[in-house]
C-alpha positions as CSV (number, residue, x, y, z in Angstrom):
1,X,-3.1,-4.9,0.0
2,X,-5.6,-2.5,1.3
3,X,-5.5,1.0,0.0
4,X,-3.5,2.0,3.5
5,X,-0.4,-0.4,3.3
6,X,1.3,-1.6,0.7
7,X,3.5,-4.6,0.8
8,X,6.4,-6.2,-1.6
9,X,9.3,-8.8,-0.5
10,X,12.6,-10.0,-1.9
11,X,14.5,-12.7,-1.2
12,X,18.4,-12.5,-0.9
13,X,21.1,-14.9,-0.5
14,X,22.1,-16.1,2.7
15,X,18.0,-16.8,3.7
16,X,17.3,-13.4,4.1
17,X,13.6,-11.9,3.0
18,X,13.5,-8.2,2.9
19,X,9.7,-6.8,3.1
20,X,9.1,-3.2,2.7
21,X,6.0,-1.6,4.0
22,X,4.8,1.6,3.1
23,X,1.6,3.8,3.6
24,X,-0.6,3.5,7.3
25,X,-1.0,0.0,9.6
26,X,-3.8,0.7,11.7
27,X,-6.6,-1.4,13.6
28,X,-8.4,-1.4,10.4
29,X,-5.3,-3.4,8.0
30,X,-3.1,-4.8,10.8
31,X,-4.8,-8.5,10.4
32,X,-3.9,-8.0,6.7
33,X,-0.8,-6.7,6.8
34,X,0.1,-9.2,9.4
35,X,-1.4,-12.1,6.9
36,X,0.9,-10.3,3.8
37,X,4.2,-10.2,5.8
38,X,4.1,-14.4,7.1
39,X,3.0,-15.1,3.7
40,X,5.9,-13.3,2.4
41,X,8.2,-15.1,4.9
42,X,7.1,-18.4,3.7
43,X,10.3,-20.1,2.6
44,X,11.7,-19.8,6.0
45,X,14.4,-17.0,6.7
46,X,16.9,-17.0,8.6
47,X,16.9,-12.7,8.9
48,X,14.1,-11.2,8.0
49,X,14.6,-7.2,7.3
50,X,10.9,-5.1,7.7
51,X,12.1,-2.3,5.8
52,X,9.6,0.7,7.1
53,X,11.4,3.8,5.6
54,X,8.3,4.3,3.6
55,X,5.4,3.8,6.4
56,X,3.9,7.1,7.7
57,X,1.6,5.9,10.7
58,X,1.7,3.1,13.0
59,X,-1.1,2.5,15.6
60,X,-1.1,0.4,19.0
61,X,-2.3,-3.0,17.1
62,X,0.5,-2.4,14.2
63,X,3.0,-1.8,17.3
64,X,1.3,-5.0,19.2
65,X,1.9,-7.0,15.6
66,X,5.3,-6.1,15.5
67,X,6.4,-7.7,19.2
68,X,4.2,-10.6,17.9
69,X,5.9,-10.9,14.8
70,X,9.4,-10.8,16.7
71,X,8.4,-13.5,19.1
72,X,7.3,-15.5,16.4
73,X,10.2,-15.8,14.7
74,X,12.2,-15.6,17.7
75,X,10.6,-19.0,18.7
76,X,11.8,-20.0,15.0
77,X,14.9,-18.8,15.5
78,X,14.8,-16.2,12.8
79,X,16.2,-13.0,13.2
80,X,13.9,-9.8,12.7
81,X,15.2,-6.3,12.4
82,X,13.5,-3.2,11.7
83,X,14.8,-0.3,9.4
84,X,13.1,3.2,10.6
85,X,15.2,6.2,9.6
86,X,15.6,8.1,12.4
87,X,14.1,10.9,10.7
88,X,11.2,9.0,10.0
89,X,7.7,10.4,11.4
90,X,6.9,6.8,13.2
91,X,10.2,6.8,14.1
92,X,9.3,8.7,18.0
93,X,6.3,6.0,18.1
94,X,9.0,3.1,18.1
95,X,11.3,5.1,20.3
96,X,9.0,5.8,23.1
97,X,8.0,2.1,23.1
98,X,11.5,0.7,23.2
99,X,11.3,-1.8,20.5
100,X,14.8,-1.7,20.0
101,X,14.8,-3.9,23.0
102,X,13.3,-6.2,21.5
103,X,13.9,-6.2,17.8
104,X,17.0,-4.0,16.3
105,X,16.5,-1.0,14.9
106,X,18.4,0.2,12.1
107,X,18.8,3.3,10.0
108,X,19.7,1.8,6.8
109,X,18.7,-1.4,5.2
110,X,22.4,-1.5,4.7
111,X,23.0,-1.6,8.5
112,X,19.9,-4.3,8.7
113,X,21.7,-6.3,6.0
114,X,25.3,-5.6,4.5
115,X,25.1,-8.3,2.4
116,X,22.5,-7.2,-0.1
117,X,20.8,-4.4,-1.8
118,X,17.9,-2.8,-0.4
119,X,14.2,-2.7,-2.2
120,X,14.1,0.8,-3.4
121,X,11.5,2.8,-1.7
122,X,8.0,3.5,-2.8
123,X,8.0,6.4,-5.4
């Protein structure tokens, strides 16, 4: 991943893929982060949890990726849901958009996903 973004993924039981995303998704690394998070959803979840606690700046093409992403898999019938503390400082960008009217929004991966234990975040 490009110096900006940095992107890791687990696979639970259940087909559920939890990718965490930390650092910047701008114009410049959206195509790539995009590329890195379908790669990452290639065995074909049924949830998939974008764990953001740990990304610090979203631009208009990383929000525009995020309804693609959720209309993707929406036409695959996979679930997406987002996990943005709300605390978080792209957590107003996501918020004034209303993405959670589109893709759930959750505080904790453990609200995204009971069932499993969350990536730790980036240190």
């Amino acid at each position: 991943m490009t110096g900006r973004a940095r992107i890791t993924s687990e696979e639970h039981p259940d087909r559920v893929t939890h990718v965490h995303v930390s650092g910047e998704i701008d114009l410049a690394n959206v195509d790539e982060v995009r590329h890195a998070i379908t790669t990452a959803l290639s065995n074909d979840p049924a949830r998939v949890v974008l764990d953001l606690r740990d990304t610090t700046y979203l631009d208009s093409a990383a929000i525009a990726m995020l309804f693609r992403l959720a209309q993707r898999l929406g036409h695959r019938r996979q679930q997406l849901r987002l996990v943005v503390p709300k605390e978080a400082p792209i957590r107003a960008v996501l918020d004034l958009t209303r993405i959670d009217t589109v893709i759930p929004l959750d505080d904790a991966v453990e609200a995204a996903d009971p069932m499993t234990e969350p990536l730790a975040p980036e240190t």
